[in-house]
ROGU-812826 format. One record per residue (C-alpha): residue number from 1; residue in three letters; x, y, z. Coordinates in nm, 4 decimals, padded with zeros to 6 digits. Layout:
+-----+-----+----------+----------+----------+
!   k !   r !        X !        Y !        Z !
+-----+-----+----------+----------+----------+
! NUM ! ala !        X !        Y !        Z !
...
+-----+-----+----------+----------+----------+
% end
This chain:
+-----+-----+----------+----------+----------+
!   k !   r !        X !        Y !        Z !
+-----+-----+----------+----------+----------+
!   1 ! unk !  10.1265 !  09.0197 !  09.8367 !
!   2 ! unk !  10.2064 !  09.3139 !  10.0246 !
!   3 ! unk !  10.5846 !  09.3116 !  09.8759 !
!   4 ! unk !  10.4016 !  09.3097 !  09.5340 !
!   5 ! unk !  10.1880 !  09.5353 !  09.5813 !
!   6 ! unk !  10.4990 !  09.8179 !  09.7047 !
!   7 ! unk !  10.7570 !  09.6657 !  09.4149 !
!   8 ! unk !  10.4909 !  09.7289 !  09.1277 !
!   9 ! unk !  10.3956 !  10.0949 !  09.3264 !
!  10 ! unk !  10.7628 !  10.2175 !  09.2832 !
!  11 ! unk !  10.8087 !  10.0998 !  08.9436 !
!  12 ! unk !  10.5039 !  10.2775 !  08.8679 !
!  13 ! unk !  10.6572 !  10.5934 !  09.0287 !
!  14 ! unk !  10.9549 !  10.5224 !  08.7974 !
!  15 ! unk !  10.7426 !  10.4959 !  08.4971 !
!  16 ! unk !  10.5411 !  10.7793 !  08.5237 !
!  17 ! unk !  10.8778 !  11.0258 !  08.6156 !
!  18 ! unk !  11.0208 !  10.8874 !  08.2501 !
!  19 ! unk !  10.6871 !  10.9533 !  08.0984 !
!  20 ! unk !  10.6751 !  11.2518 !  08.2172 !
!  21 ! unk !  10.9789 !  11.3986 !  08.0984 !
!  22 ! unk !  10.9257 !  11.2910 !  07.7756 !
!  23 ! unk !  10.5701 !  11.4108 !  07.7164 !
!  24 ! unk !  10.6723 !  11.7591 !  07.8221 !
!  25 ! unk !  10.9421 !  11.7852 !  07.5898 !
!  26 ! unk !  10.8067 !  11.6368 !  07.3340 !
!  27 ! unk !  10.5189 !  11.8937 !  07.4078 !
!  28 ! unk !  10.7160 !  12.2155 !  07.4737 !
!  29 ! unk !  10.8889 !  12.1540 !  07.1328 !
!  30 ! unk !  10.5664 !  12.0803 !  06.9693 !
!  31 ! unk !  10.4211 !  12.3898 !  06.9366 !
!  32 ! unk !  10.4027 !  12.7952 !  07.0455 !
!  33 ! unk !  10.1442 !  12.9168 !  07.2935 !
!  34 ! unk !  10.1821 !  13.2714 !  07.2279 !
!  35 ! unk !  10.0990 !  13.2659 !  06.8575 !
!  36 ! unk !  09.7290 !  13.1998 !  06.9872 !
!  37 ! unk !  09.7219 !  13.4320 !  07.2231 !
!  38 ! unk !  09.6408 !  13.7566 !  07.0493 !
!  39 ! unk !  09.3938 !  13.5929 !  06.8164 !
!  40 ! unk !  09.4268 !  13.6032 !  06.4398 !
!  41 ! unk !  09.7232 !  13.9068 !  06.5269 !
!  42 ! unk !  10.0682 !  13.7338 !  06.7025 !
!  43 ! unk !  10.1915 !  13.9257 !  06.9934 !
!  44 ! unk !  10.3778 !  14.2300 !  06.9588 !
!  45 ! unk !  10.8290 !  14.1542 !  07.0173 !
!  46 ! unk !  10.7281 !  14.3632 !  07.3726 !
!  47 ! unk !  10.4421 !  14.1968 !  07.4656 !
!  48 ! unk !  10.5892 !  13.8228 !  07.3204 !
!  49 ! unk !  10.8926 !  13.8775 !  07.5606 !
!  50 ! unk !  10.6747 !  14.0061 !  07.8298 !
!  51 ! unk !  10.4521 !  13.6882 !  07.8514 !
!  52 ! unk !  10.7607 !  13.4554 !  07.7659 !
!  53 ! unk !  10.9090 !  13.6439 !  08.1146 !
!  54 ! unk !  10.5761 !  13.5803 !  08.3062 !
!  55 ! unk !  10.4986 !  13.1939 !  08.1870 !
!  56 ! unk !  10.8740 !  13.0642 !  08.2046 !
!  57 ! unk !  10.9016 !  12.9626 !  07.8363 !
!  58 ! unk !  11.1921 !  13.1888 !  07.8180 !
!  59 ! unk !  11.3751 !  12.9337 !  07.9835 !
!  60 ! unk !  11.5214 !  12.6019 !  07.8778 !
!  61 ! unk !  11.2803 !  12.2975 !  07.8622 !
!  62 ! unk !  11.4713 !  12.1202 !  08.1103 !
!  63 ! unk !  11.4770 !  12.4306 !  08.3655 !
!  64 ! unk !  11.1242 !  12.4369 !  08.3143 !
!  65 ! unk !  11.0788 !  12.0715 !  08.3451 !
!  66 ! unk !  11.2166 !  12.1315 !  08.7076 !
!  67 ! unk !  10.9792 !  12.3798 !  08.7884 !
!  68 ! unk !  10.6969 !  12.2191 !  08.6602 !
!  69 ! unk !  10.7859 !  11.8641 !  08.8686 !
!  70 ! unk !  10.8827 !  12.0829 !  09.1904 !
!  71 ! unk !  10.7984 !  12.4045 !  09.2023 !
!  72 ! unk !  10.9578 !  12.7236 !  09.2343 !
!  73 ! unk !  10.8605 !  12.8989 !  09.5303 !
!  74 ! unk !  11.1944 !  12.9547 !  09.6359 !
!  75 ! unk !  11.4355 !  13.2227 !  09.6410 !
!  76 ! unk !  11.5040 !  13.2914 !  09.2836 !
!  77 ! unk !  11.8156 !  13.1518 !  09.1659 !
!  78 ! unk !  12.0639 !  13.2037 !  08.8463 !
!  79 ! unk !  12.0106 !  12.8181 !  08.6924 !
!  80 ! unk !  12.1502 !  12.8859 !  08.3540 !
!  81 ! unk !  12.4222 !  13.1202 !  08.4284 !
!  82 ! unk !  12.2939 !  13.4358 !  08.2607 !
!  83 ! unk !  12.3521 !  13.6743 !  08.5801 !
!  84 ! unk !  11.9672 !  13.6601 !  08.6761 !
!  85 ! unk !  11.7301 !  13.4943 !  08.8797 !
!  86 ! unk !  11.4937 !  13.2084 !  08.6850 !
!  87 ! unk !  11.1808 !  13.2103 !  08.9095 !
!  88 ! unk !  10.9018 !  13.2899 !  08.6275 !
!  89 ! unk !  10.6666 !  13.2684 !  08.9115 !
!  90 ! unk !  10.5780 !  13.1347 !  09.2179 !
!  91 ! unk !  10.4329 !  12.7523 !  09.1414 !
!  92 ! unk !  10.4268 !  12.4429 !  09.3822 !
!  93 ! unk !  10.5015 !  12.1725 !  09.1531 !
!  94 ! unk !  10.3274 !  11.8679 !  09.0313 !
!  95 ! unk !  10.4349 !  11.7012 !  09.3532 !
!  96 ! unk !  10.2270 !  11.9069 !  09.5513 !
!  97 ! unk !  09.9826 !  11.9023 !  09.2938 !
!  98 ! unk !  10.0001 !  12.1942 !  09.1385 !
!  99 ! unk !  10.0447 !  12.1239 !  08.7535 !
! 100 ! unk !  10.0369 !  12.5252 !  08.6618 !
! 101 ! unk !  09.7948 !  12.7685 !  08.5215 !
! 102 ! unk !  09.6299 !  12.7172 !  08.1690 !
! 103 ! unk !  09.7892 !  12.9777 !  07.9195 !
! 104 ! unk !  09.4297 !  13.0550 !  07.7668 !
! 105 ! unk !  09.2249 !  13.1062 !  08.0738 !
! 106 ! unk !  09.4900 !  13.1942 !  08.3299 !
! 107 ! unk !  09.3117 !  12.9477 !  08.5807 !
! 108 ! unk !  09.5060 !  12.6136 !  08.7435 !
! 109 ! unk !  09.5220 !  12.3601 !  08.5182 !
! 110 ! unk !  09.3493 !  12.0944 !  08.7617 !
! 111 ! unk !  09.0236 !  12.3427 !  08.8091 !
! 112 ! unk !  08.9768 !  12.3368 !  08.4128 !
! 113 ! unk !  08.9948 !  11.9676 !  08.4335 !
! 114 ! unk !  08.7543 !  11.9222 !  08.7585 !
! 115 ! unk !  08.4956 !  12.1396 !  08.4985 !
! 116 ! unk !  08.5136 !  11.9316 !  08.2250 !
! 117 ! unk !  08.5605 !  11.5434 !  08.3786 !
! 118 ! unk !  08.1896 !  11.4696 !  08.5505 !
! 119 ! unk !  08.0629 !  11.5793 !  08.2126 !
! 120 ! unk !  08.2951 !  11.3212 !  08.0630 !
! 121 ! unk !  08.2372 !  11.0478 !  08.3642 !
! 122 ! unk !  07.8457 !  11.1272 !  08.2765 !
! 123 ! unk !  07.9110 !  11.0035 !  07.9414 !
! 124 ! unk !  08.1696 !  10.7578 !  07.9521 !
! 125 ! unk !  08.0218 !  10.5017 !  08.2632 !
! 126 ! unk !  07.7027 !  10.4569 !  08.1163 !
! 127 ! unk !  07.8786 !  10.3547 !  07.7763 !
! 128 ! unk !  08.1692 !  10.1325 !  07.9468 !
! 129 ! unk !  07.8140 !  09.9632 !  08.2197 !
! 130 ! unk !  07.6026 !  09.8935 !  07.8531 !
! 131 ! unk !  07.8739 !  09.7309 !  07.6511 !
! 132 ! unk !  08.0194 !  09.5339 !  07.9689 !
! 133 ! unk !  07.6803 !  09.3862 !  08.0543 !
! 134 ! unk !  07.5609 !  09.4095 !  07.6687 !
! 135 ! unk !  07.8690 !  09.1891 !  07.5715 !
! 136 ! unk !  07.8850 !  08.9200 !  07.8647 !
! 137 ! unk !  07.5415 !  08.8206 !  07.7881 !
! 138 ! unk !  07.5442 !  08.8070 !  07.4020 !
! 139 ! unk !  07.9118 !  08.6723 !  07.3736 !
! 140 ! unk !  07.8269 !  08.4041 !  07.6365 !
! 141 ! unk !  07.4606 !  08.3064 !  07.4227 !
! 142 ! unk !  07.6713 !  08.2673 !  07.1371 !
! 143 ! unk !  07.9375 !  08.0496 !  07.2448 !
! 144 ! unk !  07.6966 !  07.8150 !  07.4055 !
! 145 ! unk !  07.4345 !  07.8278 !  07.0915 !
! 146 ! unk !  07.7598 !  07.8303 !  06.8122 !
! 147 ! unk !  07.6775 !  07.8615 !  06.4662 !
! 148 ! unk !  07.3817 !  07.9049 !  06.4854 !
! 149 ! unk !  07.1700 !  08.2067 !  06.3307 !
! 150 ! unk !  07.2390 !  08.4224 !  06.6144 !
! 151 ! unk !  07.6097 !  08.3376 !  06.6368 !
! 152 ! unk !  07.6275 !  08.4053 !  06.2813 !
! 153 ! unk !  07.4313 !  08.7551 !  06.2868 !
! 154 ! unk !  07.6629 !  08.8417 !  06.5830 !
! 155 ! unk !  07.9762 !  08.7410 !  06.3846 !
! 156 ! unk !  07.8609 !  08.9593 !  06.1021 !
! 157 ! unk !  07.7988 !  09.2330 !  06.2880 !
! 158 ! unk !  08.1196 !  09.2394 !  06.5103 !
! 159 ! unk !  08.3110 !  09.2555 !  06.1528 !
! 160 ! unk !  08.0734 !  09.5014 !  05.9960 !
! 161 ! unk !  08.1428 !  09.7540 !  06.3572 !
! 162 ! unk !  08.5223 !  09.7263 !  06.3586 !
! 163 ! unk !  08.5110 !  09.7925 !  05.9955 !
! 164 ! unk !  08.3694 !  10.1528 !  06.0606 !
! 165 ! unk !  08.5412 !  10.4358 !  06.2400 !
! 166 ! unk !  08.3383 !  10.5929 !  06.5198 !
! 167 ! unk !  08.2669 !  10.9143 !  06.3756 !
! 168 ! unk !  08.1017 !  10.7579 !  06.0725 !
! 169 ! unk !  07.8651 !  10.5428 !  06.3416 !
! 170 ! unk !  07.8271 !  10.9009 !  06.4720 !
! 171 ! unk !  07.6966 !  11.0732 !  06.2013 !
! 172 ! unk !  07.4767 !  10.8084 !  06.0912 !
! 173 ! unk !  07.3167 !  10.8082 !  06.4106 !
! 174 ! unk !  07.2881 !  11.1861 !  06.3832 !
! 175 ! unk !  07.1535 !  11.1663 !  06.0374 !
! 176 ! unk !  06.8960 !  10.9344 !  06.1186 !
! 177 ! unk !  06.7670 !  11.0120 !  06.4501 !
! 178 ! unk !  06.7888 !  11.3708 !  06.4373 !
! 179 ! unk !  06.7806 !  11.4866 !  06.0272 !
! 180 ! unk !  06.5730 !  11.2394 !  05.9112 !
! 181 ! unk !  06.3323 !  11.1034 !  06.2141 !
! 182 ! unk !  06.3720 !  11.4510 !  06.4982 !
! 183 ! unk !  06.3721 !  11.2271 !  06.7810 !
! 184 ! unk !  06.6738 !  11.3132 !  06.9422 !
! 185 ! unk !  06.9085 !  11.6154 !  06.9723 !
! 186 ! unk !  07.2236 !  11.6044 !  06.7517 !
! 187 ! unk !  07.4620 !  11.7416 !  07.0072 !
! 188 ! unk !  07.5193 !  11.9201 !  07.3285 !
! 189 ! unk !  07.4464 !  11.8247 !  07.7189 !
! 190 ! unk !  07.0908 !  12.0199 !  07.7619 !
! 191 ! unk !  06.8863 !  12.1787 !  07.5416 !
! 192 ! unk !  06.9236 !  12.6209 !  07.5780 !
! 193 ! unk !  06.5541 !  12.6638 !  07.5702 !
! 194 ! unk !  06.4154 !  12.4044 !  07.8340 !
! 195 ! unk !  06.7287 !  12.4366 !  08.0598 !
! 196 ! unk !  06.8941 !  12.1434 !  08.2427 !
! 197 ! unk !  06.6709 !  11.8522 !  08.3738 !
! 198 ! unk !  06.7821 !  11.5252 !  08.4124 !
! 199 ! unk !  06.5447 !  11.4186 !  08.1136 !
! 200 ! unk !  06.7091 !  11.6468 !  07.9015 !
! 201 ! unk !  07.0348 !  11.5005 !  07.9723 !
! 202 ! unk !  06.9060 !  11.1459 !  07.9271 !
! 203 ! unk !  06.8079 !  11.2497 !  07.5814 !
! 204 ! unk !  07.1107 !  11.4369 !  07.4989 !
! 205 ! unk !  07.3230 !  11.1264 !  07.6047 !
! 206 ! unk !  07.1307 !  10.8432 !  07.3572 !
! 207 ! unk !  07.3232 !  10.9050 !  07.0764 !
! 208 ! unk !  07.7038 !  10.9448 !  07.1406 !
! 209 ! unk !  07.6203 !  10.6740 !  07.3948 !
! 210 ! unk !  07.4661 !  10.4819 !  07.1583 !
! 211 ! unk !  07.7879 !  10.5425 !  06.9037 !
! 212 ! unk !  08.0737 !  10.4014 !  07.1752 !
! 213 ! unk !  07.8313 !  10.1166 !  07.2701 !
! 214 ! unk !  07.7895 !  09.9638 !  06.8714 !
! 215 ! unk !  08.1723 !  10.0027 !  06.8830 !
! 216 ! unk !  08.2536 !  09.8738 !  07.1986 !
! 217 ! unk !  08.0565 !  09.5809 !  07.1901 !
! 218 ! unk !  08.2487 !  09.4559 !  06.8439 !
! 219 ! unk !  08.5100 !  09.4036 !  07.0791 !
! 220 ! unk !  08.4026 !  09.2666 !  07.3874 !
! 221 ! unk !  08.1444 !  09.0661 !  07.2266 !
! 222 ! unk !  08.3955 !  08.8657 !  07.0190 !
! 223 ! unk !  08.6614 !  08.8643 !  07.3062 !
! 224 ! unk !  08.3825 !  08.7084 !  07.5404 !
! 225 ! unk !  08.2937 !  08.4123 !  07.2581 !
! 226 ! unk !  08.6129 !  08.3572 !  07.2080 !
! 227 ! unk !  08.6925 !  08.2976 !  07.6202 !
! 228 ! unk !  08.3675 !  08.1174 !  07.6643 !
! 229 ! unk !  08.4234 !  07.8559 !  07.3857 !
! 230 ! unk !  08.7574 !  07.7973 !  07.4849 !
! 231 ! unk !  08.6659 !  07.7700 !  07.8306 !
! 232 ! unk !  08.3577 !  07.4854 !  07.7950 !
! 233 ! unk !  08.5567 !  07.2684 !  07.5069 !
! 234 ! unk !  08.7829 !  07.2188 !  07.8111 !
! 235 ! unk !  08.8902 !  06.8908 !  07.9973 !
! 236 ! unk !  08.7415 !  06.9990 !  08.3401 !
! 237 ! unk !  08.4117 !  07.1209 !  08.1998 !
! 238 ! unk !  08.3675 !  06.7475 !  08.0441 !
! 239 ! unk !  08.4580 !  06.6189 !  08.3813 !
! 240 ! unk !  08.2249 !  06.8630 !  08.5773 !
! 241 ! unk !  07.8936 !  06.7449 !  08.3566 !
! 242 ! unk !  08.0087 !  06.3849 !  08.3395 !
! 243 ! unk !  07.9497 !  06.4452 !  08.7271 !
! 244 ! unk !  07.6013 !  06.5018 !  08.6477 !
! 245 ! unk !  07.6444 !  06.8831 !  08.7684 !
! 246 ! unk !  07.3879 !  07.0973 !  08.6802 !
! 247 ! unk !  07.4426 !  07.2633 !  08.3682 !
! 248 ! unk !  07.3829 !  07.6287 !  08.5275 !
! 249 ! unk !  07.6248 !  07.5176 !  08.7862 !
! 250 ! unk !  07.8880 !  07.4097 !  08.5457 !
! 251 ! unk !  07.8672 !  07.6908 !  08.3206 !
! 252 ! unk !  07.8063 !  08.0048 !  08.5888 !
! 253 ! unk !  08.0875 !  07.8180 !  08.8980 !
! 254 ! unk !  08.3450 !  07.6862 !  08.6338 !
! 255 ! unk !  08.3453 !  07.8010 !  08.3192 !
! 256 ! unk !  08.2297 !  08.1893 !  08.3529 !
! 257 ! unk !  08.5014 !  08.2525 !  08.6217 !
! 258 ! unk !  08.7835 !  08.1400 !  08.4391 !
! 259 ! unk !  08.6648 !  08.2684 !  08.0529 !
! 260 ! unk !  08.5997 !  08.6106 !  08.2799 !
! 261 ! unk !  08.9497 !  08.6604 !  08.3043 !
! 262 ! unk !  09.0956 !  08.7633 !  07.9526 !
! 263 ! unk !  08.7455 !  09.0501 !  07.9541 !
! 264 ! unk !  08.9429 !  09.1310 !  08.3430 !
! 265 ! unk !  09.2229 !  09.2792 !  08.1507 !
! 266 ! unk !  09.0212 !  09.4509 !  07.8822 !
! 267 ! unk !  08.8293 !  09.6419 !  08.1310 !
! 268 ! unk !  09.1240 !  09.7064 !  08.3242 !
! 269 ! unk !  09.2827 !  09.8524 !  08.0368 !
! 270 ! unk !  08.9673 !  10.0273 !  07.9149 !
! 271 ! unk !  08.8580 !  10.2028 !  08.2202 !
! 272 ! unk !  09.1921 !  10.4775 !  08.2554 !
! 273 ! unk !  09.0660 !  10.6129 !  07.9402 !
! 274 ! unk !  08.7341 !  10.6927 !  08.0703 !
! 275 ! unk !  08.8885 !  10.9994 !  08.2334 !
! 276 ! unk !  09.0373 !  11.1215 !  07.9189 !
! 277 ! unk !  08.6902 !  11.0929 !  07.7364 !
! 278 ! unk !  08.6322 !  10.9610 !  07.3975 !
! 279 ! unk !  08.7814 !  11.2751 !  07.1441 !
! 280 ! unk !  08.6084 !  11.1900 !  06.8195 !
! 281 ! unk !  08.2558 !  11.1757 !  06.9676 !
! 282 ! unk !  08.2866 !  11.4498 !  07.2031 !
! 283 ! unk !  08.3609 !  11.6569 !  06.9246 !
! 284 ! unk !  08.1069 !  11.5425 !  06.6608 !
! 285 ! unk !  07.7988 !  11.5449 !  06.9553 !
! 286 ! unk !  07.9555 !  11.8739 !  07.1023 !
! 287 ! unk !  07.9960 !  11.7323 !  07.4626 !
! 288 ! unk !  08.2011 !  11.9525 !  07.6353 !
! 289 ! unk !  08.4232 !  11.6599 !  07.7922 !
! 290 ! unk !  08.7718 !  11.6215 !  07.8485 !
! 291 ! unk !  08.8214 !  11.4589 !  07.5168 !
! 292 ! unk !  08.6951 !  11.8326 !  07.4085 !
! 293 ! unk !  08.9219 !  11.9749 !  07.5990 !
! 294 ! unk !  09.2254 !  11.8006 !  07.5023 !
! 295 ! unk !  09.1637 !  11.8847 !  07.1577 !
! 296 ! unk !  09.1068 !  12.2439 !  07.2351 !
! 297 ! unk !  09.3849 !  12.2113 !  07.4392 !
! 298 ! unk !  09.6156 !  12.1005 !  07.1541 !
! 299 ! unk !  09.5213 !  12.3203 !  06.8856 !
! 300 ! unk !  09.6119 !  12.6272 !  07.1255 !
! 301 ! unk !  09.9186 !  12.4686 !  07.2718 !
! 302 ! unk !  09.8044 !  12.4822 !  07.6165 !
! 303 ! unk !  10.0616 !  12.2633 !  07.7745 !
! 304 ! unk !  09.9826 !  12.3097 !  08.1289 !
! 305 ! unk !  09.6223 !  12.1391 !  08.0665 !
! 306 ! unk !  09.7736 !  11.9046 !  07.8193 !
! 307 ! unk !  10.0110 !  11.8083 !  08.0855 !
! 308 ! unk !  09.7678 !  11.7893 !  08.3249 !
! 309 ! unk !  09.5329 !  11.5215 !  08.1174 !
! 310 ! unk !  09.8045 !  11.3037 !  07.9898 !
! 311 ! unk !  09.9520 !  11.2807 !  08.3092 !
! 312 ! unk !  09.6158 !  11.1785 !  08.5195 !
! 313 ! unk !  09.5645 !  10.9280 !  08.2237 !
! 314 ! unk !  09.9084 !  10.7788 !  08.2152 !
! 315 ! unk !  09.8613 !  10.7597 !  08.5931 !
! 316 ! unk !  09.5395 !  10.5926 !  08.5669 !
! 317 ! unk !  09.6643 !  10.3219 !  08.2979 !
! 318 ! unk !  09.9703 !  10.2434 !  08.5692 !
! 319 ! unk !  09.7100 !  10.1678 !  08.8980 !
! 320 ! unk !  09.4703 !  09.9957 !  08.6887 !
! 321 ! unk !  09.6955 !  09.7471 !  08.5046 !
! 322 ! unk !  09.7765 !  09.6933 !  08.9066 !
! 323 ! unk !  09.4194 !  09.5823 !  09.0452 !
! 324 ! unk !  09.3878 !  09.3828 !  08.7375 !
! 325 ! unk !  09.6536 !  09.1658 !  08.8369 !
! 326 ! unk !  09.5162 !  09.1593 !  09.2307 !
! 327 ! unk !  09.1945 !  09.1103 !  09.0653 !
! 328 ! unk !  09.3124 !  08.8081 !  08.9247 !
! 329 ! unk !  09.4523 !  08.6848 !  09.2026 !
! 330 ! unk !  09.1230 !  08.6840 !  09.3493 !
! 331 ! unk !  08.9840 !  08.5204 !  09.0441 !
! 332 ! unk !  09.2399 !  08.2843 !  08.9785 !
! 333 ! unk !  09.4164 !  08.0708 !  09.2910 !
! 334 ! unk !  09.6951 !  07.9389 !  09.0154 !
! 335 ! unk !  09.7937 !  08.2844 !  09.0123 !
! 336 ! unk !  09.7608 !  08.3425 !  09.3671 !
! 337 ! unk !  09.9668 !  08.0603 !  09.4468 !
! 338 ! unk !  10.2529 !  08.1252 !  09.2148 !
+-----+-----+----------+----------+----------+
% end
C-alpha cells in the first residue's frame, strides 16, 4: 500500500507540472491585463511599458513560466539574450508557495483566495451534506419500493432537474420566494441593514443552497437506484435472505456497502470542486465566493489569481481521486487484495 500510495503521489506531481504549463500559456495568450487597468481609458505607451517592466509580461511566456514555478529572487540574469537582466521582481515561486500578486489589487494571489474560500466552503458543504444524505435515503427507498408511485415521481423528477440548467432553477427560486412570496433575500451573504448574524446568513444561504441541492440530487439520486437495484437482484443477496438473515441486516451489512461504492467515486470527484465554488449561482445570488472570483478574475485577465484557483483545484481533483481509491480499499477487500 505504501508503494501505491508514493507511485500515484509522483505521478500526481507529474500531472500537475504538465497542467500547469499548459494552463499558463494557454492563459497568458488568452488575454491582456493592462487593457483593464486604466478603466474604460487603456494605458498610456509610457505607462503600458512601465507596468509590462514591473509585472514581467514583457518577457516571454516561457521565461515567465520559470519565474512563476521558481521564483526569481536571485541575482538578475540576461535569460533571453537582450544585454539586460530579466528579474521583473523579486517573487518566491509557486514552490514555495508564492503564486504572485493579483494585477487588480496588487495583493498575493493566495490572500485574495483565503478572502473569498470560507464564504464559498459556507456555501458549498451544506449543499454537497443535503444532497449526499438527501440522495442515499431516497435513491435507496426507491430501489427497494421499484415502480411504485414514489419511484415513479422520483424518476420524473430526476429527468425534469437534469433537463434545466442551474441558473434557470435559480431564478425561479428567486422569483418565487423573494418577488412573488418576500420570504427570503434574493442575493448576498447578510443583509446591510441588520448586519451579520448567523440567522441572517442562514437565510441568505436557503436559496442558492436550495438551487445546487434540486440539481445535485438528479444525479445522485438516480446513481444511488441504479447501485442499489443492481446490488439486491444479486446472487449473494438471494443467498444472504435464503439464510433467513434479517432483512435490515441483509440490506444495511451487504448490499449498502457494496452499491456505496460507485456514489464513493462521485463524491470523490465532486468534492475538489467545492473549493472552486459553483460560478453560475454565485453570480446570480451575488455570493462573493470563489466561483465569483474566478469570473471576475477572467473578465480582467488576472492571471496570477486565475492561476492560483485552477491550480488548488487541479490539485484537489489529483489527491481526491487518490483517497477514493484507498477508500475503496477499505470498502472493498477484492480490491484490497488485488
Amino acid at each position: 500500500m505504501t508503494k501505491y500510495v508514493i507511485r500515484r503521489l509522483i505521478q500526481a506531481f507529474f500531472l500537475l507540472f504538465i497542467i500547469s504549463i499548459v494552463v499558463f500559456v494557454l492563459m497568458n495568450e488568452s488575454g491582456d491585463p493592462l487593457a483593464t487597468m486604466g478603466g474604460r481609458q487603456p494605458p498610456r505607451p509610457e505607462d503600458r511599458a512601465r507596468l509590462e517592466r514591473q509585472l514581467g509580461l514583457d518577457k516571454p511566456v516561457m521565461v515567465r513560466y520559470i519565474y512563476w514555478l521558481i521564483g526569481n529572487d536571485w541575482t538578475e540574469v540576461d535569460v533571453d539574450g537582450d544585454g539586460e537582466g530579466d528579474t521583473p521582481g523579486t517573487k518566491k515561486g509557486v514552490i514555495r508557495g508564492d503564486f504572485g500578486d493579483s494585477f487588480r489589487t496588487r495583493q498575493p494571489a493566495l490572500d485574495v483566495i483565503w478572502d473569498y474560500l470560507p464564504n464559498t466552503l459556507r456555501l458549498m458543504i451544506p449543499a454537497q451534506v443535503l444532497i449526499v444524505v438527501v440522495a442515499l435515503f431516497i435513491g435507496i427507498y426507491s430501489a427497494l419500493n421499484q415502480y411504485s408511485i414514489f419511484d415513479n415521481i422520483l424518476t420524473g423528477f430526476a429527468f425534469v432537474a437534469f433537463s434545466m440548467p442551474i441558473f434557470f432553477v435559480a431564478l425561479a427560486l428567486i422569483h418565487i420566494f423573494s418577488v412573488e412570496l418576500d420570504m427570503l433575500p434574493a442575493s448576498g451573504m447578510y443583509d446591510p441593514i441588520k448586519g451579520e448574524s448567523t440567522s441572517e446568513l442562514i437565510k441568505h444561504l436557503i436559496l442558492p443552497v436550495g438551487s445546487l441541492v434540486l440539481i445535485g440530487l438528479a444525479k445522485y439520486s438516480r446513481y444511488v437506484r441504479a447501485s442499489m437495484l443492481e446490488v439486491i437482484n444479486s446472487d449473494y443477496i438471494r443467498t444472504a435472505k435464503s439464510k433467513g438473515l434479517r432483512e435490515s441486516t441483509v440490506l444495511f451489512t451487504h448490499a449498502f456497502r457494496n452499491a456505496i461504492l460507485p456514489i464513493v467515486t462521485l463524491i470523490g470527484l465532486d468534492i475538489p470542486f467545492l473549493l472552486a465554488g459553483a460560478v453560475v449561482t454565485e453570480n446570480i445570488f451575488a455570493w462573493p465566493g470563489m466561483g465569483r472570483l474566478f469570473l471576475e478574475s477572467i473578465n480582467r485577465s488576472d492571471f496570477p489569481v486565475l492561476m492560483c484557483i485552477l491550480m488548488m483545484t487541479a490539485a484537489a481533483v489529483v489527491v481526491f481521486q487518490l483517497l477514493t481509491d484507498l477508500v475503496y480499499t477499505m470498502l472493498d477487500p477484492r480490491i484490497r487484495l488485488s
